[in-house]
C-alpha positions as CSV (number, residue, x, y, z in Angstrom):
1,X,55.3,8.6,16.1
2,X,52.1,11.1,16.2
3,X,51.2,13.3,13.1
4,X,48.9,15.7,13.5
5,X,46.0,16.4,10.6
6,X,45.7,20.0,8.5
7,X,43.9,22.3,11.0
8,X,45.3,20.1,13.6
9,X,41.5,18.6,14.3
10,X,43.2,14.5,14.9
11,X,46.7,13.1,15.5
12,X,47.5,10.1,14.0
13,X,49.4,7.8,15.8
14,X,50.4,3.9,15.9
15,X,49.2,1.7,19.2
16,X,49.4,-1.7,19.6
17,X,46.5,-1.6,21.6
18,X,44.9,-4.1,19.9
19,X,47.4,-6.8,19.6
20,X,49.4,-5.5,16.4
21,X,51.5,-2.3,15.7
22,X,48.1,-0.7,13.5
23,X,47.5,2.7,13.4
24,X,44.8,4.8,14.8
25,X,43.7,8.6,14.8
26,X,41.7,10.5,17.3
27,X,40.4,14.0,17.9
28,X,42.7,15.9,19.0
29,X,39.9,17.5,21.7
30,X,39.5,14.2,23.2
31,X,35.4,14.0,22.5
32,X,35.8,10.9,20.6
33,X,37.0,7.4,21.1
34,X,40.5,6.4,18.8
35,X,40.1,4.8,15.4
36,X,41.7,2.2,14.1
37,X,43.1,3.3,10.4
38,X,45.3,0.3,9.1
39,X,45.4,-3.5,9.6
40,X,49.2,-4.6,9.5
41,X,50.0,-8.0,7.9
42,X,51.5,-10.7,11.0
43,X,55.0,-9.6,11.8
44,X,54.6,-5.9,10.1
45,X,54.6,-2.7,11.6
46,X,52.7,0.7,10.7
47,X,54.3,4.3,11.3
48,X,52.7,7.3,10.0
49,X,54.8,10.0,9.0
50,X,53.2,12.8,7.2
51,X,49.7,13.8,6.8
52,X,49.2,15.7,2.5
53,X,48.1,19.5,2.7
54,X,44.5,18.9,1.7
55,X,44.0,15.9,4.7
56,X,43.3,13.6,1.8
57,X,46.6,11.4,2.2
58,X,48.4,10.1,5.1
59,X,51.6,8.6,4.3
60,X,53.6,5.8,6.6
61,X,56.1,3.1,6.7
62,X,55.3,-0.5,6.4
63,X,58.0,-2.1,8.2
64,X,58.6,-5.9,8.2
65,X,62.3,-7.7,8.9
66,X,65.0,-5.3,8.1
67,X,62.7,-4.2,5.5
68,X,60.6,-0.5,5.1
69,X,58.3,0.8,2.3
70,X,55.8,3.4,2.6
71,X,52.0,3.3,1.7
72,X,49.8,6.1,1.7
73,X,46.6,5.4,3.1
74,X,43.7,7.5,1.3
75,X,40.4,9.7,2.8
76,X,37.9,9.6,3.2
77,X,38.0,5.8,1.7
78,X,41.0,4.8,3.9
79,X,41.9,2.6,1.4
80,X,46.0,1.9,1.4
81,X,48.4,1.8,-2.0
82,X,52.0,1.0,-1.4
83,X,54.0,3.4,-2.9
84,X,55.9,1.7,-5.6
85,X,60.1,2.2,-6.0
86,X,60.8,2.9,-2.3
87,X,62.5,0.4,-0.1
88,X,64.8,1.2,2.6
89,X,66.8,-0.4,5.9
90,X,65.8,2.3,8.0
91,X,62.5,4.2,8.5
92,X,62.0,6.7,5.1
93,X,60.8,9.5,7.5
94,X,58.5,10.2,4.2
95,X,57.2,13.8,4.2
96,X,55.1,16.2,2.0
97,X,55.8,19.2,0.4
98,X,53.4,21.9,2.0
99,X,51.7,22.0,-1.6
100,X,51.3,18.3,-1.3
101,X,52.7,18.0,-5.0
102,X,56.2,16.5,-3.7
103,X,57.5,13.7,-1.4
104,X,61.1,13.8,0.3
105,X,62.3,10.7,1.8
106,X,65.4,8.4,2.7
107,X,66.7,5.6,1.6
108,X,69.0,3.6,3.3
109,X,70.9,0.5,1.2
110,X,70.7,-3.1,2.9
111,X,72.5,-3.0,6.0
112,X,73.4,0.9,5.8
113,X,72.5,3.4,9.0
114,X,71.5,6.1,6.4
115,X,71.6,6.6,2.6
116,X,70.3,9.5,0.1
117,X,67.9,11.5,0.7
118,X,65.4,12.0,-2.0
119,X,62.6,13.8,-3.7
120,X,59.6,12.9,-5.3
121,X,56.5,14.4,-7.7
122,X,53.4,12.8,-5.8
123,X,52.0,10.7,-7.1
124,X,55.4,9.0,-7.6
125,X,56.9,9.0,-11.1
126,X,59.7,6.4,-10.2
127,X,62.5,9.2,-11.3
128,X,63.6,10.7,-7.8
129,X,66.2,13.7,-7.6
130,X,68.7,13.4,-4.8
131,X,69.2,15.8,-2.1
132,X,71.9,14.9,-0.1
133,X,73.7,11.7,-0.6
134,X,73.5,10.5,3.4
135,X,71.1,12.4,5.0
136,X,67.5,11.5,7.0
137,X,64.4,13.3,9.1
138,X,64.2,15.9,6.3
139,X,61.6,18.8,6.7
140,X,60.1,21.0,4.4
141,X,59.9,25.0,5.2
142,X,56.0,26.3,5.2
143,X,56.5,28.1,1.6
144,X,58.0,24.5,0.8
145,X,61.2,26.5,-0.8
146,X,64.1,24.6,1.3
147,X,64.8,21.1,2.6
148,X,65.7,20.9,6.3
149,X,67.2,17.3,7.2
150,X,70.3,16.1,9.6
151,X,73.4,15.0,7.7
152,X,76.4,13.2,8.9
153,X,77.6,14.1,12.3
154,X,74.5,15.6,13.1
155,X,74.8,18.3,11.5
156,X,71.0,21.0,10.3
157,X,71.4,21.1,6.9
158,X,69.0,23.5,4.4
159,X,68.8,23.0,0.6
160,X,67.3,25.4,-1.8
161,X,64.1,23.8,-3.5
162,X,63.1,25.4,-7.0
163,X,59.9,23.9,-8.8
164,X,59.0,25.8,-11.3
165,X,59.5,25.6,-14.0
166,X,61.4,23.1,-13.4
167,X,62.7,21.0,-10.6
168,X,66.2,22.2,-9.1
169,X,67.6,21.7,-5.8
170,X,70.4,24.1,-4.3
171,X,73.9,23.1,-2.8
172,X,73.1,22.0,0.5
173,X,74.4,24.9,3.3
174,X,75.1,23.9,6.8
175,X,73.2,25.9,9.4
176,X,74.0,27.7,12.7
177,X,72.9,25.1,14.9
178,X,73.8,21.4,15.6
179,X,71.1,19.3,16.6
180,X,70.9,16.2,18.1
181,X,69.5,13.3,16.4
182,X,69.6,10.1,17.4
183,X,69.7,8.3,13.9
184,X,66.8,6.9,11.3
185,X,65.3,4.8,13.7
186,X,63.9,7.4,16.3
187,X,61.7,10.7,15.7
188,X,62.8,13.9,14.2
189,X,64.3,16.2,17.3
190,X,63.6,19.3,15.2
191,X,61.1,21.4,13.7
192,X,60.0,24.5,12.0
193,X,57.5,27.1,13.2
194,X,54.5,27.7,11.2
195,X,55.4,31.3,10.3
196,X,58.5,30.2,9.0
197,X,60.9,32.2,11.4
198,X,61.8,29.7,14.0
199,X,63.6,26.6,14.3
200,X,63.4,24.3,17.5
201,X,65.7,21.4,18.0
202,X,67.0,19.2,20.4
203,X,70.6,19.9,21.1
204,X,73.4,17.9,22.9
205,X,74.2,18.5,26.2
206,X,77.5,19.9,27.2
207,X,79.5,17.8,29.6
208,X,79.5,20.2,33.1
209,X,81.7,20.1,35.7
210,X,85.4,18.6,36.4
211,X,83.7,15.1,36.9
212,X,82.2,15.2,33.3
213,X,78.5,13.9,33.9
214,X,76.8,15.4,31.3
215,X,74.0,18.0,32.0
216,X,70.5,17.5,30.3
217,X,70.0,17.9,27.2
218,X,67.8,21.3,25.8
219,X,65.9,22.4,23.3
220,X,66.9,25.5,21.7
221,X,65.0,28.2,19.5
222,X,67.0,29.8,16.2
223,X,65.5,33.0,15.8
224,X,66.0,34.6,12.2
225,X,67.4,31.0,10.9
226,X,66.7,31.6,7.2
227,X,68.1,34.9,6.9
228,X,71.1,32.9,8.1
229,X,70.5,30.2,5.7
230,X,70.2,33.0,2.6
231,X,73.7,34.6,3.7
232,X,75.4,31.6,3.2
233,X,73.7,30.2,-0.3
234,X,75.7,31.9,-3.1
235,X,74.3,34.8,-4.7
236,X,72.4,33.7,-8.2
């Protein structure tokens, strides 16, 4: 897993280059040497997983057994708070809002593949609002008005986000495209362009041909997606 800063100066990423799953950052330029960020406890694992708006916070999962929090590790201190209230079986995928004032995330029950997918004020008041009730890799749009995030059969889902002046979330409307994703445990396969007009994502590959080997898989662009997404929310 590799986030990249605001401005897109370093990428953070996790290496075990030094004998534990830790995670570094570098420039993103190459001029300087990577730095080592966190020191995991024996047996733990770091993953970062979203950097806050202002480059002050870096959010990421503290795994250990069948067992994931998040921390967010601070700047330019890099001191590390776990995040109190969030435990899950499978990776949170925690992300910002692109205010930084808000944290989505999932949280799977003990032994569940996936469970709800929730939203937090940052810092954390303990009182989350729920999304979707199975859903993971969730994605904010750049004006941090909708929730993008795979539901059950793999299916791009986009929720309405309201904040002001006071926290509502839409019903959550299906989108054009199905993309693949390969469950909690591996990275997002989709993302949103900056200007807020594009989505990529990986999708599945069609099987081709009478003796059914399946051809590879692509990545296709949605042009126009959230005029899509508004024709199918219910007029207000």
């Amino acid at each position: 897993m590799r986030v990249w800063s605001p401005g897109s100066e370093h990428v953070a990423f996790q290496s075990d280059r030094e004998g534990d799953l830790a995670i570094f950052w570098q420039r993103a330029d190459g001029t300087a040497q990577a730095e080592r960020l966190t020191r995991p406890d024996q047996d733990t694992a770091h993953v970062p997983e979203s950097w806050s708006p202002n480059g002050k916070t870096l959010l990421f999962s503290v795994a250990k057994g069948v067992t994931y929090t998040v921390a967010a590790l601070s700047f330019p201190d890099k001191t590390v708070a776990t995040l109190a209230g969030i435990e899950s079986a499978q990776p949170p995928s925690a992300a910002f809002s692109p205010d930084g004032r808000w944290v989505a995330y999932m949280v799977a029950p003990p032994g569940a593949a996936i469970g709800p997918l929730n939203v937090q004020p940052f810092p954390l008041t303990g009182v989350p609002y729920q999304a979707d009730p199975a859903a993971i890799h969730a994605t904010w749009t750049p004006n941090g008005k909708e929730l993008l995030y795979s539901a059950v059969a793999t299916q791009a889902v986009a929720v309405s986000v309201t904040t002001r002046p006071s926290f509502t979330l839409g019903k959550p409307v299906p989108l054009l495209s199905r993309f693949l994703d390969r469950g909690p445990s591996y990275e997002r396969n989709h993302d949103i362009m900056l200007d807020g007009q594009r989505l990529l994502g990986v999708v599945a590959a069609e099987l081709a041909g009478a003796n059914g080997i399946a051809a590879a898989p692509q990545i296709q662009v949605v042009l126009n997606w959230f005029e899509a997404f508004k024709a199918r929310v219910p007029a207000r």
